[in-house]
PyMOL Python script that loads the backbone (N, CA, C, O; Angstrom):
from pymol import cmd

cmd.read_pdbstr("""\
ATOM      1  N   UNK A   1       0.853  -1.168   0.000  1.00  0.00           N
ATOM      2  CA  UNK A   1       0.000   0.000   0.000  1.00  0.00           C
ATOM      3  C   UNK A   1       0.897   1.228   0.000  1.00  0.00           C
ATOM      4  O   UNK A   1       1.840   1.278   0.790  1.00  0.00           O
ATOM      5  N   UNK A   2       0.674   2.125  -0.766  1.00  0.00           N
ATOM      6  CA  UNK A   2       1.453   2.960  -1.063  1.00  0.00           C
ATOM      7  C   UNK A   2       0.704   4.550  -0.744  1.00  0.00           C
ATOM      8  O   UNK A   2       1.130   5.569  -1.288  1.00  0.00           O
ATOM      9  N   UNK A   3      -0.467   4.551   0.223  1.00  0.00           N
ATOM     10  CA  UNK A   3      -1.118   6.356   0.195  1.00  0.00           C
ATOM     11  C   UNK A   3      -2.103   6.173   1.449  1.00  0.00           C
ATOM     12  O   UNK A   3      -3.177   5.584   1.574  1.00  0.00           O
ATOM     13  N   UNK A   4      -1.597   6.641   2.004  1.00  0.00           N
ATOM     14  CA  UNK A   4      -2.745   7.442   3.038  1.00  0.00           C
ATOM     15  C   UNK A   4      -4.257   8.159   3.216  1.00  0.00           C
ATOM     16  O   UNK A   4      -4.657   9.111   2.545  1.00  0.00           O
ATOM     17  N   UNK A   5      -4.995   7.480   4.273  1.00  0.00           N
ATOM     18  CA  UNK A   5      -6.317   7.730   4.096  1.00  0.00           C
ATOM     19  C   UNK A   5      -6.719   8.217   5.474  1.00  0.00           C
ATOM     20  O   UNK A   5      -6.579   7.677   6.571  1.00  0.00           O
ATOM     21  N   UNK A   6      -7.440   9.776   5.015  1.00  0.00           N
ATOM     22  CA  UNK A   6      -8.002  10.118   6.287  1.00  0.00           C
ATOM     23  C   UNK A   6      -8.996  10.640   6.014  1.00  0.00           C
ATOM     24  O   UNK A   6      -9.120  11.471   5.114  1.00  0.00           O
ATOM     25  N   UNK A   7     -10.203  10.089   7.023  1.00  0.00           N
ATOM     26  CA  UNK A   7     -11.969  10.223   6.503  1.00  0.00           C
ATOM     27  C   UNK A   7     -12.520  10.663   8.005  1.00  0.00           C
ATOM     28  O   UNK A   7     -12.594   9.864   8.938  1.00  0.00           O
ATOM     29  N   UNK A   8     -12.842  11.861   8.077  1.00  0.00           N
ATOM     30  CA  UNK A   8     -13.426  12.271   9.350  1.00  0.00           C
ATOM     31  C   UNK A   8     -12.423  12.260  10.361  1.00  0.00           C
ATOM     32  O   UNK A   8     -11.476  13.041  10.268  1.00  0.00           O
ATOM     33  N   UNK A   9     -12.556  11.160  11.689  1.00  0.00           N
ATOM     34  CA  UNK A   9     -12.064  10.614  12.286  1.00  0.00           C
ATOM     35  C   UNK A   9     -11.022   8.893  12.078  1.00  0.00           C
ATOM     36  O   UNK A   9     -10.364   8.018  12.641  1.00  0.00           O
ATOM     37  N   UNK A  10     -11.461   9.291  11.093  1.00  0.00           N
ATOM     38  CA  UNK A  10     -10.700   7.576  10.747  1.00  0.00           C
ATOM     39  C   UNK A  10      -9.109   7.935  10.275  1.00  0.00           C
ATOM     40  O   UNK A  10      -8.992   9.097   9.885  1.00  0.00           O
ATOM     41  N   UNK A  11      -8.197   7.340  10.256  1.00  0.00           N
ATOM     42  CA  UNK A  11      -6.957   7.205   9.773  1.00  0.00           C
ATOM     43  C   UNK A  11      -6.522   6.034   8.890  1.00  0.00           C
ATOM     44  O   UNK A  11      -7.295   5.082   8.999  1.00  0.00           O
ATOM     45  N   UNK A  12      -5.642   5.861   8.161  1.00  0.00           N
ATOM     46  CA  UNK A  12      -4.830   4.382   8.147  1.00  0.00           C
ATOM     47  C   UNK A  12      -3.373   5.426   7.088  1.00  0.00           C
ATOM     48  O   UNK A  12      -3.158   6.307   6.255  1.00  0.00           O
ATOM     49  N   UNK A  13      -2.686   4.242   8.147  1.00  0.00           N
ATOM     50  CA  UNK A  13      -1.055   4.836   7.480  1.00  0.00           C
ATOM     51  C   UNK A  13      -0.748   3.553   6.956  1.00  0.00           C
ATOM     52  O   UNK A  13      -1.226   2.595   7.564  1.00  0.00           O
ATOM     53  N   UNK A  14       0.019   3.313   5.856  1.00  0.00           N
ATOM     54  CA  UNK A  14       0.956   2.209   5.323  1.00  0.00           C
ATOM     55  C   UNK A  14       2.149   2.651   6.291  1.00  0.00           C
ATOM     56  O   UNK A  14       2.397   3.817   6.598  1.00  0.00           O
ATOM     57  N   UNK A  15       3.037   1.202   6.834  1.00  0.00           N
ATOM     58  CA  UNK A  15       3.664   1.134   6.904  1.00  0.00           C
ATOM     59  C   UNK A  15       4.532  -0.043   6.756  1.00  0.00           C
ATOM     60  O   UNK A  15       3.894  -1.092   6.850  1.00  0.00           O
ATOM     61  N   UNK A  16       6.353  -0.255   6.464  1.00  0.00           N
ATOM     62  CA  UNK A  16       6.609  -1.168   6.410  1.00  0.00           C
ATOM     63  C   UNK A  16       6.863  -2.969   6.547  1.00  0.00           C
ATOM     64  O   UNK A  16       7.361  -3.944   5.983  1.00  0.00           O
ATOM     65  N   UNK A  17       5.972  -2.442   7.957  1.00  0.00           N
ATOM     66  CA  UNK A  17       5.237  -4.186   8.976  1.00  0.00           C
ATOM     67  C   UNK A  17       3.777  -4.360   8.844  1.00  0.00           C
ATOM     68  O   UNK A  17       3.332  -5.457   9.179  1.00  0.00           O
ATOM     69  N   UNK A  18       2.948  -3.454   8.407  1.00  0.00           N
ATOM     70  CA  UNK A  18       1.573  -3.182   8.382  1.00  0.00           C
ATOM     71  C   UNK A  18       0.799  -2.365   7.891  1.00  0.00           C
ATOM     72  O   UNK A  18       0.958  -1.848   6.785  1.00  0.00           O
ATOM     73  N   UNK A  19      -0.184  -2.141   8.699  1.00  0.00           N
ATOM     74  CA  UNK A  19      -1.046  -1.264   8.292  1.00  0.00           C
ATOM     75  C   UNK A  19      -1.826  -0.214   9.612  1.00  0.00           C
ATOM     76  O   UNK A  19      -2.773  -0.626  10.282  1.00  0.00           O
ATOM     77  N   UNK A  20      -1.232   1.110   9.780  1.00  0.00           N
ATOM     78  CA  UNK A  20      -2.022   1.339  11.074  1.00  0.00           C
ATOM     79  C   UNK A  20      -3.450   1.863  11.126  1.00  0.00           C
ATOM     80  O   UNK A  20      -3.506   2.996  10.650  1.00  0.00           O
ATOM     81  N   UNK A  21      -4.612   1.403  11.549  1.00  0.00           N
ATOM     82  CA  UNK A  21      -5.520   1.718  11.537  1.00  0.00           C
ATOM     83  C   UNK A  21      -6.133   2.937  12.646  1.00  0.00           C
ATOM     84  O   UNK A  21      -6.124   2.430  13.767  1.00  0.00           O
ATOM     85  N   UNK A  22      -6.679   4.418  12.702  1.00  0.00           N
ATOM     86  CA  UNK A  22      -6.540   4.510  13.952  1.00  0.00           C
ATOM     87  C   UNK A  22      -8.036   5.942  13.712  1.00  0.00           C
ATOM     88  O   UNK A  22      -8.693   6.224  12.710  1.00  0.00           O
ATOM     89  N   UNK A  23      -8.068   6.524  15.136  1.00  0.00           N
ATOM     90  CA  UNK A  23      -9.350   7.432  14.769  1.00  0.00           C
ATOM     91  C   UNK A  23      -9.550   7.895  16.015  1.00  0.00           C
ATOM     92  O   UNK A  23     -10.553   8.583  16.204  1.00  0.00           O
ATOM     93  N   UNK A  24      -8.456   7.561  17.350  1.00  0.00           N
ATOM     94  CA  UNK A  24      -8.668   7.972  18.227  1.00  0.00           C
ATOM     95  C   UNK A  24      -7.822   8.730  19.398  1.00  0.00           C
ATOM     96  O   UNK A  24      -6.635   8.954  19.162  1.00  0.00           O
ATOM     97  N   UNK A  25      -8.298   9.082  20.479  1.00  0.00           N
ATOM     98  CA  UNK A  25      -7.631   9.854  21.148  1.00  0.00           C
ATOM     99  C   UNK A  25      -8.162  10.058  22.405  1.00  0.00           C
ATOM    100  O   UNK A  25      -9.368  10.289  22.494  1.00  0.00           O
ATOM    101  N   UNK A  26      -7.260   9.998  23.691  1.00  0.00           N
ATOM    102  CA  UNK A  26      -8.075  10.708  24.969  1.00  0.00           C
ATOM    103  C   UNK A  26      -7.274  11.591  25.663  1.00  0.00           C
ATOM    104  O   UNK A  26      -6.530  11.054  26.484  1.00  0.00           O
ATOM    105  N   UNK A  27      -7.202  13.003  25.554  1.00  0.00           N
ATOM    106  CA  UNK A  27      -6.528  13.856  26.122  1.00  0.00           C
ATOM    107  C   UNK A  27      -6.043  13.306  27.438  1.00  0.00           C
ATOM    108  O   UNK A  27      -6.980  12.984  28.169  1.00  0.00           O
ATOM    109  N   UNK A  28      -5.124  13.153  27.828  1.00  0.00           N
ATOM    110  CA  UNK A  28      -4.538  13.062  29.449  1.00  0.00           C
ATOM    111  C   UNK A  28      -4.046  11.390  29.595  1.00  0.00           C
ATOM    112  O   UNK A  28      -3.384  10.900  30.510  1.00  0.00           O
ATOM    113  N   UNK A  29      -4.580  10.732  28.424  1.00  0.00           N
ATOM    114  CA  UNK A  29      -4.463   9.085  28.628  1.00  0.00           C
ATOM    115  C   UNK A  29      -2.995   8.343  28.147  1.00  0.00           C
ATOM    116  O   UNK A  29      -2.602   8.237  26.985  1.00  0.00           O
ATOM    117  N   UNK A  30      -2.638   8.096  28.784  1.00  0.00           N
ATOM    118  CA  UNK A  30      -0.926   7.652  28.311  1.00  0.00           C
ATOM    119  C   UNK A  30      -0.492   6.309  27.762  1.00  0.00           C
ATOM    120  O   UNK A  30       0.463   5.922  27.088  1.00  0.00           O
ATOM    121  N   UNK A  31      -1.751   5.642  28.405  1.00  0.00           N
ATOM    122  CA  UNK A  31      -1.999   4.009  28.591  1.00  0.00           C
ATOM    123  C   UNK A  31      -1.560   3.461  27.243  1.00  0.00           C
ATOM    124  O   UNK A  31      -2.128   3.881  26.234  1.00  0.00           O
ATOM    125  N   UNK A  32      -0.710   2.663  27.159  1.00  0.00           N
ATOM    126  CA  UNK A  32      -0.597   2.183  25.906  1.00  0.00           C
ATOM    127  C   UNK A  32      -0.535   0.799  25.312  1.00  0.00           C
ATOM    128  O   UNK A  32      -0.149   0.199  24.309  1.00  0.00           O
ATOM    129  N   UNK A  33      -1.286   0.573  26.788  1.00  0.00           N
ATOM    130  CA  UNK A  33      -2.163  -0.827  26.265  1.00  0.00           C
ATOM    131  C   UNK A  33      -3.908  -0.572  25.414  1.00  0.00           C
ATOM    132  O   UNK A  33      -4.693   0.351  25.631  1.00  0.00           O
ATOM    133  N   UNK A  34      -4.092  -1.875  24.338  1.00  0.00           N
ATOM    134  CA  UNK A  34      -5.301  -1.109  23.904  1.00  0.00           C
ATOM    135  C   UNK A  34      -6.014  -1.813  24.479  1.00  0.00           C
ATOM    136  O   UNK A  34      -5.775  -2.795  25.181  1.00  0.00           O
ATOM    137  N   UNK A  35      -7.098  -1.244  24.149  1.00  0.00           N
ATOM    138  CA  UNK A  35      -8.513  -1.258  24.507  1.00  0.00           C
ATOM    139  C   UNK A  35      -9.240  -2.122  23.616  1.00  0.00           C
ATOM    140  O   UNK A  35      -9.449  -1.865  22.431  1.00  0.00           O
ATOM    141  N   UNK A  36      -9.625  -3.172  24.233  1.00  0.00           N
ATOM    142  CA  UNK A  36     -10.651  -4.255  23.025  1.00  0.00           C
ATOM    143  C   UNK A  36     -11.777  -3.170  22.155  1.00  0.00           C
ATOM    144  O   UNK A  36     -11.825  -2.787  20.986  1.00  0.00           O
ATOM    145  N   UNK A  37     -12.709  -2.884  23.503  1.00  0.00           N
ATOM    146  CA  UNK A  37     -13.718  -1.802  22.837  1.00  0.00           C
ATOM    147  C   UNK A  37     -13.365  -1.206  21.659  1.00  0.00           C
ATOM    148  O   UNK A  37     -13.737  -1.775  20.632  1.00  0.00           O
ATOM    149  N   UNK A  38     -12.733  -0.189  21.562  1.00  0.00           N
ATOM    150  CA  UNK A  38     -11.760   0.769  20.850  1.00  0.00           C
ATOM    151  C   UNK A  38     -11.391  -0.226  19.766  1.00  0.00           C
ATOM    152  O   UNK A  38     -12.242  -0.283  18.878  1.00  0.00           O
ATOM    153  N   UNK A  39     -10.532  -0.883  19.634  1.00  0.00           N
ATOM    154  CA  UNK A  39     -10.050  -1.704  18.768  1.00  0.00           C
ATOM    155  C   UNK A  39     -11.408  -2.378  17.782  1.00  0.00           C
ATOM    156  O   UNK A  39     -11.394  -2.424  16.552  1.00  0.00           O
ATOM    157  N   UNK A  40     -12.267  -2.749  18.458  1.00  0.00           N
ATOM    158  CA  UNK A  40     -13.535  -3.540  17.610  1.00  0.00           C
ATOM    159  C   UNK A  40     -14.002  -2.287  16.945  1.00  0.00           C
ATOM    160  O   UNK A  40     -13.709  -2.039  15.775  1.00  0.00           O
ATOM    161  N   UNK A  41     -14.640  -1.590  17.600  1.00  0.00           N
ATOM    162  CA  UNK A  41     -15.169   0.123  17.157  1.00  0.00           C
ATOM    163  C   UNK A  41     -13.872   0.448  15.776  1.00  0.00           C
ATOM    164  O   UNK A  41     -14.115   0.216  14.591  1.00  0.00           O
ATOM    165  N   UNK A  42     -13.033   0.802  16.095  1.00  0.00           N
ATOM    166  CA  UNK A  42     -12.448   1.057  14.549  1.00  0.00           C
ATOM    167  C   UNK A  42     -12.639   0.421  13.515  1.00  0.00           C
ATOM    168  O   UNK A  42     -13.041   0.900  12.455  1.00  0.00           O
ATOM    169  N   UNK A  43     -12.282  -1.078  13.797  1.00  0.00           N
ATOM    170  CA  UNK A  43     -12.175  -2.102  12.857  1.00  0.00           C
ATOM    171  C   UNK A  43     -13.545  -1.874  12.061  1.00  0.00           C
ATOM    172  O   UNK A  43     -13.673  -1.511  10.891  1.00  0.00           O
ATOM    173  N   UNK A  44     -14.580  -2.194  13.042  1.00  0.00           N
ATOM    174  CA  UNK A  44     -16.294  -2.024  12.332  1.00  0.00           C
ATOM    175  C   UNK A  44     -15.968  -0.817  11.378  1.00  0.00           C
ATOM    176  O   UNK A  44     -15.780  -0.945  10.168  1.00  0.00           O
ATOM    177  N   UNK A  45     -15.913   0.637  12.224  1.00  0.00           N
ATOM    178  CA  UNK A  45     -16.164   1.886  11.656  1.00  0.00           C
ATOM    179  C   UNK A  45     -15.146   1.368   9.600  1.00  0.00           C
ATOM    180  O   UNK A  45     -15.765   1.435   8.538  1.00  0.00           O
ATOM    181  N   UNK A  46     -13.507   0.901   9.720  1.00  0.00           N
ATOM    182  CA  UNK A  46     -13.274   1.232   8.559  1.00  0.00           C
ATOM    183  C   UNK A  46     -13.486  -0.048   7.757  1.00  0.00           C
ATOM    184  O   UNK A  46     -12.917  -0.239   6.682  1.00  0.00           O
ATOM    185  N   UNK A  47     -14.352  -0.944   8.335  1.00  0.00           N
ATOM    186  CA  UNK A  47     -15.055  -1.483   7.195  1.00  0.00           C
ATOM    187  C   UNK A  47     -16.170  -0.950   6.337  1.00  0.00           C
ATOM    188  O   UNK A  47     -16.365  -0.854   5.125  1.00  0.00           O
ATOM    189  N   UNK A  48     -16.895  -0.610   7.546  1.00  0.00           N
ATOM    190  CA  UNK A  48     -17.961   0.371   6.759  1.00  0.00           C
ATOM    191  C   UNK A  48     -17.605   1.673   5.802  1.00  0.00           C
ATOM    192  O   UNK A  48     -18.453   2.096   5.017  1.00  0.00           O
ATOM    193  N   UNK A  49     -16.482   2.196   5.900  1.00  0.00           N
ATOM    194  CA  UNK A  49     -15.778   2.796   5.627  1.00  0.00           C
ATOM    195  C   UNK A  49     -15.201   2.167   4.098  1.00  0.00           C
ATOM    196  O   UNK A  49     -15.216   3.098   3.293  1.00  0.00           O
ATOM    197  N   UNK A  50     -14.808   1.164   3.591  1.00  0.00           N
ATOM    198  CA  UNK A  50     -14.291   0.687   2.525  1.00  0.00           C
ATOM    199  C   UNK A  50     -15.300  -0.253   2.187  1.00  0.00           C
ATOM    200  O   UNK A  50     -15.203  -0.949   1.177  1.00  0.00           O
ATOM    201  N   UNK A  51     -16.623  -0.341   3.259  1.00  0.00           N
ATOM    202  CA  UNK A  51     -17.279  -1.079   1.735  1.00  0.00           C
ATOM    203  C   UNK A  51     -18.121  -0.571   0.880  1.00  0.00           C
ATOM    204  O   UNK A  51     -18.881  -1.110   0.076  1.00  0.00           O
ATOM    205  N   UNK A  52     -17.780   1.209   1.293  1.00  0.00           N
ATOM    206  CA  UNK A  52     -18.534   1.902   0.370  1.00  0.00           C
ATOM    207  C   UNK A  52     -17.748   2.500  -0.909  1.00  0.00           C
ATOM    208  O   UNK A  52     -18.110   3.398  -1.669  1.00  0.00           O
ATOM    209  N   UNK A  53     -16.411   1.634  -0.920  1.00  0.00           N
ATOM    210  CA  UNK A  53     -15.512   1.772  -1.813  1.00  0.00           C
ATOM    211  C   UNK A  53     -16.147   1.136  -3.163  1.00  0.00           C
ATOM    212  O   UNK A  53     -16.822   0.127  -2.965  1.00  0.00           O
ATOM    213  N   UNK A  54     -16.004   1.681  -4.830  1.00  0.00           N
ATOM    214  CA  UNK A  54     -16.302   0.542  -5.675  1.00  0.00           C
ATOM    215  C   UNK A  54     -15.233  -0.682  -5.962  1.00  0.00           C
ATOM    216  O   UNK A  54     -14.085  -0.642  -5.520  1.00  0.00           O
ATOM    217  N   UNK A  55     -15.656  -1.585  -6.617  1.00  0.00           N
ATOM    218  CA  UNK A  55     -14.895  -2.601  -6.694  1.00  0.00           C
ATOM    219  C   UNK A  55     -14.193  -3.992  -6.178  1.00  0.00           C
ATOM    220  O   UNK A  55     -13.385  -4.579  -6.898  1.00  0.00           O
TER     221      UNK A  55
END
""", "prot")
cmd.dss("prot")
cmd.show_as("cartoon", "prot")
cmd.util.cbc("prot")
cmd.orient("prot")
């Protein structure tokens, strides 16, 4: 993947091990373990997100 996508709140960066998916943030929160919640919630959001892609 070679280009960057940012839709509202949604993100995704190419990078050389992956793909980062992301859309979020909590002022003051350092924690950098994730959050299942959070994690499912994106995933859903950028499917819905690309299956309004054609093709």
């Amino acid at each position: 993947m070679d280009y960057n996508l940012i839709a509202g709140n949604l993100y995704m960066f190419p990078r050389s091990d992956g793909i980062v998916l992301g859309g979020t943030y909590e002022r003051g929160n350092w924690d950098t373990n994730p959050d299942d919640e959070v994690s499912e919630r994106l995933l859903a959001e950028h499917r819905e997100l690309f299956a309004g892609f054609p093709g």
